[in-house]
N, C-alpha and C positions, 0 to 999 in steps of 0.2 A: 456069074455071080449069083449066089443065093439068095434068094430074096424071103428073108425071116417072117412071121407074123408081126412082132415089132416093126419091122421097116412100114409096113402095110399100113399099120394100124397109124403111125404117123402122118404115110401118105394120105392116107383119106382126112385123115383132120385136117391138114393143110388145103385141097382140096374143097373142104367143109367153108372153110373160113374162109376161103376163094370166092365161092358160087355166089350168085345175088340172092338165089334163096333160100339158104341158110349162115349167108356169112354175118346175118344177124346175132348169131347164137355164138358168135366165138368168145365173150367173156364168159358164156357156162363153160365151154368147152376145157375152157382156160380154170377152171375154177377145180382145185382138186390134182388128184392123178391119175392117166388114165393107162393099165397096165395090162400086159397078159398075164395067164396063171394058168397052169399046165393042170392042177387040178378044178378048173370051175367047168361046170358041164355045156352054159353057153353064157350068159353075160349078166350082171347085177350092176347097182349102184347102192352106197347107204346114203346117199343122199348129196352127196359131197365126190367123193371118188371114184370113180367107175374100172369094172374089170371085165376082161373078155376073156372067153376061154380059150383056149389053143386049137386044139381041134375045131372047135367051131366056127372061128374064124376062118381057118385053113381051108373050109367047105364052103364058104361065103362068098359071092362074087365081090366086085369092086364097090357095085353099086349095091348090095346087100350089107358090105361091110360097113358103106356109107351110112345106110338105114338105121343097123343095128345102132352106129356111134350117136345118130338122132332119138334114137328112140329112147338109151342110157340118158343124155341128157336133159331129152323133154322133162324127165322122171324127177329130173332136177330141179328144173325153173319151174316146173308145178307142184315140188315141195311135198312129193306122194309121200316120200320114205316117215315125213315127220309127219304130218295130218292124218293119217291110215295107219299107225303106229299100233293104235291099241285096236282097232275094225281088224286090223291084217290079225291079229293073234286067236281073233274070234271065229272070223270067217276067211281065212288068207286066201284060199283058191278064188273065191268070188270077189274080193278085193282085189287080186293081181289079174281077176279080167276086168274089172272097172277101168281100172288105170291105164291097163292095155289099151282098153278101147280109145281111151282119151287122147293118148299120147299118136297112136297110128291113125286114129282121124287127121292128124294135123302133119301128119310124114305123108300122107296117100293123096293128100287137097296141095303140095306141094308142085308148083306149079310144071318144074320140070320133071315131068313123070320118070323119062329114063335114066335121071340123074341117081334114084331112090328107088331100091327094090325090097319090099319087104321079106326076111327070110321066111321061111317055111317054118309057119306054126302062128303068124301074125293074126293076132285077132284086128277084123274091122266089120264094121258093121255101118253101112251108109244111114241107118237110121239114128245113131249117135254123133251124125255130125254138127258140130260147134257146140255137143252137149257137155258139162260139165262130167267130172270124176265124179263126183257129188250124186247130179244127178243119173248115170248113167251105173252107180251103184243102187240107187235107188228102187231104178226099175229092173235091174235085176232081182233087186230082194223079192221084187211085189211077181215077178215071175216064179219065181221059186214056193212061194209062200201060195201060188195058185195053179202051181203043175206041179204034183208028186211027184213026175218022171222026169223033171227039171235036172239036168246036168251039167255040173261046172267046165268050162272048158280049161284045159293045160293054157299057158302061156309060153310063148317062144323064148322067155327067159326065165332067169331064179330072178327072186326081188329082195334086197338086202334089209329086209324089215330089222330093227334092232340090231343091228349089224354095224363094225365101222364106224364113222361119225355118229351116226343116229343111234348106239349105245348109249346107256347113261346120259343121255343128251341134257344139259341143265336148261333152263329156262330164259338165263343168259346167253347162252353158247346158241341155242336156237332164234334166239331175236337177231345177234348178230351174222347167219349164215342166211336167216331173211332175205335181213337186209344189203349183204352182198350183191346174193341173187336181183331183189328185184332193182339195183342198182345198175346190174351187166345187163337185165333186160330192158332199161330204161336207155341205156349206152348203143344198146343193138338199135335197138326198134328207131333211136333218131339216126342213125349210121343207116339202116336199108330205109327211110323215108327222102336221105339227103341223094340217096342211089334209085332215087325213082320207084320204089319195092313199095309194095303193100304196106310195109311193119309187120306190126307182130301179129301174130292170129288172133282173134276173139277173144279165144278163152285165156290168155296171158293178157291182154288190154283189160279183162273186165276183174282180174287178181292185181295188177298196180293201179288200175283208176278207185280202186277201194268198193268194189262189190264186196262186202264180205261176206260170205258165207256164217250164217248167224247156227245153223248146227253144227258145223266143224267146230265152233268156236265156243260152244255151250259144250258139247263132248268133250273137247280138248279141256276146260275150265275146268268142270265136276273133273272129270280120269284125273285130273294132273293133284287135287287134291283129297280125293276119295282113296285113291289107289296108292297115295304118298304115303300112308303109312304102315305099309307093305314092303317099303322099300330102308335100305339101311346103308350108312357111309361110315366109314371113320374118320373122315375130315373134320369130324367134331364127335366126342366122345360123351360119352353117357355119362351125366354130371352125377346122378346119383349112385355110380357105383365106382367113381374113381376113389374117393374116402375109402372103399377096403383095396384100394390097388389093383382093381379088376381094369381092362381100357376095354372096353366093348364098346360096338359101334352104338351109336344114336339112332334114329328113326328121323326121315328126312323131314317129315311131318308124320307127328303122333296124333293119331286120325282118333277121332270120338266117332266118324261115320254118320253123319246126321245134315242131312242137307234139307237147307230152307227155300220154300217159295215163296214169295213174296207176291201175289196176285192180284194186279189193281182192277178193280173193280167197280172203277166210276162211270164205267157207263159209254167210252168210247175204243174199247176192245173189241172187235166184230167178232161175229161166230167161225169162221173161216181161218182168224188170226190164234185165236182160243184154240182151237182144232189142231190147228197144224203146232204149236207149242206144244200142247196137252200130250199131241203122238211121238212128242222127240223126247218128251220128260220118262215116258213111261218106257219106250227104248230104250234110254239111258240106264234108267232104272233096274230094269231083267237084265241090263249087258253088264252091269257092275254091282249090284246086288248090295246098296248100303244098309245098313242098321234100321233105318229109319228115314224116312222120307216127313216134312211138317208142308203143310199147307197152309201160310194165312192169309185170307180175303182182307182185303184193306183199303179204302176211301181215303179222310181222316182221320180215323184210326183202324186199327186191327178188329173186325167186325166179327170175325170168325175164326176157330181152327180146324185140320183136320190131318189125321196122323197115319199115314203109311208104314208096314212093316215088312223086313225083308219077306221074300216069298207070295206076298199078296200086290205086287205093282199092277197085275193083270186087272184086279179090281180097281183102278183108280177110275177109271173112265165111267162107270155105272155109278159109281158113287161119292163123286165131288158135289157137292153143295154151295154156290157161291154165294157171298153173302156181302151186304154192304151195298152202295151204288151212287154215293153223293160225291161232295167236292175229291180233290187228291190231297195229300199232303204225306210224301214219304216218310218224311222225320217220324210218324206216327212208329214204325215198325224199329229203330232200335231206341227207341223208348219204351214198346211195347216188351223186348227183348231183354231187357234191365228191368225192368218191371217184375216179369216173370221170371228173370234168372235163368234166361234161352240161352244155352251155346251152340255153336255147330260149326260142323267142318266148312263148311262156304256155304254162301246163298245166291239167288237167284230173283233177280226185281225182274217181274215181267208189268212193263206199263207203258201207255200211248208217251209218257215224259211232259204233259202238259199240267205242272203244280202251280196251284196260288203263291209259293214263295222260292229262296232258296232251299236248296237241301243241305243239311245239317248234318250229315252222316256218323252220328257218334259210336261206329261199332267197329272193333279189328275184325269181325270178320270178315274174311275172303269176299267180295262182292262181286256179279255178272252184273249188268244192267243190259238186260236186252227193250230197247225201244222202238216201238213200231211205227212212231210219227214224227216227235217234236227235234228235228236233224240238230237245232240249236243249242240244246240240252248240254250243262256241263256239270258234273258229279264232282266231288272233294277226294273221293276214294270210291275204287274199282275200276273194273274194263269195263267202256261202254261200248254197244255194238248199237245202230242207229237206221234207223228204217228198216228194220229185221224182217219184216213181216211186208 
């Protein structure tokens, strides 16, 4: 009997969903389709689906093929293909070794060693163990940025950035494959607890207990509206040119390009908290290159402004001025913003969240709230992220 890639690939999943230390993972497994393809050179995922190449598997042992089917899925339930979306287009080699490292940290600490063999070309590095994707790009950057002769290493796979599911992905369509995921990994992690198992490793416990990662999610905010008017559909047509009978697509969002800070300034911000904000704004900034950047200091009211322009972000850091330092009271800033006749593509409230009253938020725009203290905090409109800092 011939024993295909196909057959293989089944058996190790079955297999997979067997073992106590990975049969945690069988609704990722389950999630999606997972297929050969005579042309892919060794294995992807867009986030959702996964594919294995033919040859490549063919050269894999049992327990290599096991690996790689871990490895395609970790990629899953850590949600790389969608959070690394617009990082992968910038720096893609150094992004698909972040994620490498993250995912074969937690295949190599698996407890049955020879159950799991990583193929040839795995990055792991024991200095990245239990560290985030997050942070294990991090410190790659800072190695790069301080050895000239710094070189990216290959990964053992291609990565399906923008690819599959993770095209065009709407806003919706991503809350819901979330949610999926961290629902299978909610279903694993009590299934290998009632099995006497560990559960799930660290770094998936500290993505469903609600760690959030407050720059993935400030990156992902600005890109998702900065970069929105770049982008075009015809699920909805350009009203202003149907009258001469033209159907041309719309603009998903018709971007003015102009992003708001919102910088509270009363006095329980630490320099450390300011610091580490101030360096994500300004990355943001050089990675996506908006029109115009506005800075307002604000107490009870908007005390100050200060106005960035494309091409000069590198100057922000020498030259903020912060201004203000009394009570808070957010309401102050879109009233300040109707006042002045302010628009802009989204904003960004950075503040401890400790106000003398409710907030009042009278403005459609796009709103982040990133807060670094007050966990209780509840806003009328926007995403709020909460002990960020």
């Amino acid at each position: 009997m011939i024993i295909t890639e196909e057959m293989r690939l089944e058996k190790a999943h079955v297999q997979l969903m067997k073992h106590p230390d990975t049969a945690l993972y069988t609704g990722i497994f389950l999630m999606g389709t997972s297929t050969i393809c005579d042309k892919t050179p060794t294995a992807y995922t867009d986030g959702f689906n996964k594919v294995y190449g033919r040859e490549f598997v063919k050269n894999c042992s049992d327990s290599q093929l096991r690996a790689l089917i871990m490895h395609e899925n970790l990629h899953v339930a850590l949600k790389h293909m969608t959070r690394f979306d617009v990082e992968f287009k910038e720096e893609p080699q150094l992004i698909n070794m972040g994620t490498d490292y993250a995912v074969n940290d937690i295949i190599t600490h698996i407890p049955d060693k020879d159950f799991l063999t990583l193929p040839e070309g795995g990055l792991v590095d024991e200095k990245y163990h239990l560290w985030s994707a997050n942070e294990i790009i991090r410190n790659l950057r800072q190695q790069r940025d301080k050895d000239p002769d710094f070189q990216p290493q290959d990964s053992m796979d291609d990565h399906g950035f923008g690819e599959g599911e993770s095209a065009d992905m709407t806003r919706e369509k991503a809350d819901q494959m979330s949610n999926q995921i961290d629902q299978k990994l909610r279903e694993g992690g009590m299934f290998a607890s009632k099995q006497g198992g560990d559960g799930l490793p660290k770094q998936l416990r500290d993505a469903l207990e609600g760690k959030v990662d407050w720059k993935a999610v400030m990156s992902e905010f600005v890109t998702s509206h900065i970069r929105g008017g770049d982008e075009y559909t015809f699920r909805k047509y350009d009203k202003r040119r149907i009258m001469d009978e033209l159907y041309l697509p719309s603009t998903i969002n018709e971007s003015i390009e102009r992003l708001l800070i919102e910088w509270d300034t009363s006095g329980s911000i630490g320099d450390e908290e300011s610091s580490a904000f101030l360096g994500h704004l300004v990355s943001i900034c050089n990675m996506l290159n908006p029109e115009e950047v506005v800075i307002h200091w604000w107490d009870t009211q908007v005390a100050g402004e200060q106005v960035f322009t494309k091409g000069n972000y590198d100057n922000m850091k020498k030259l903020l001025k912060p201004m203000g330092g009394g009570g808070t009271d957010p309401n102050c800033i879109p009233k300040y913003l109707k006042d002045k006749n302010i628009d802009a593509t989204c904003m960004v409230v950075f503040t401890d969240g400790y106000f003398y009253g409710d907030v009042n938020w009278d403005t459609n725009i796009p709103t982040l709230w990133l807060v670094t203290e007050n966990e209780s905090l509840k806003v009328p409109k926007g995403k709020i992220v909460k002990q960020c800092l």
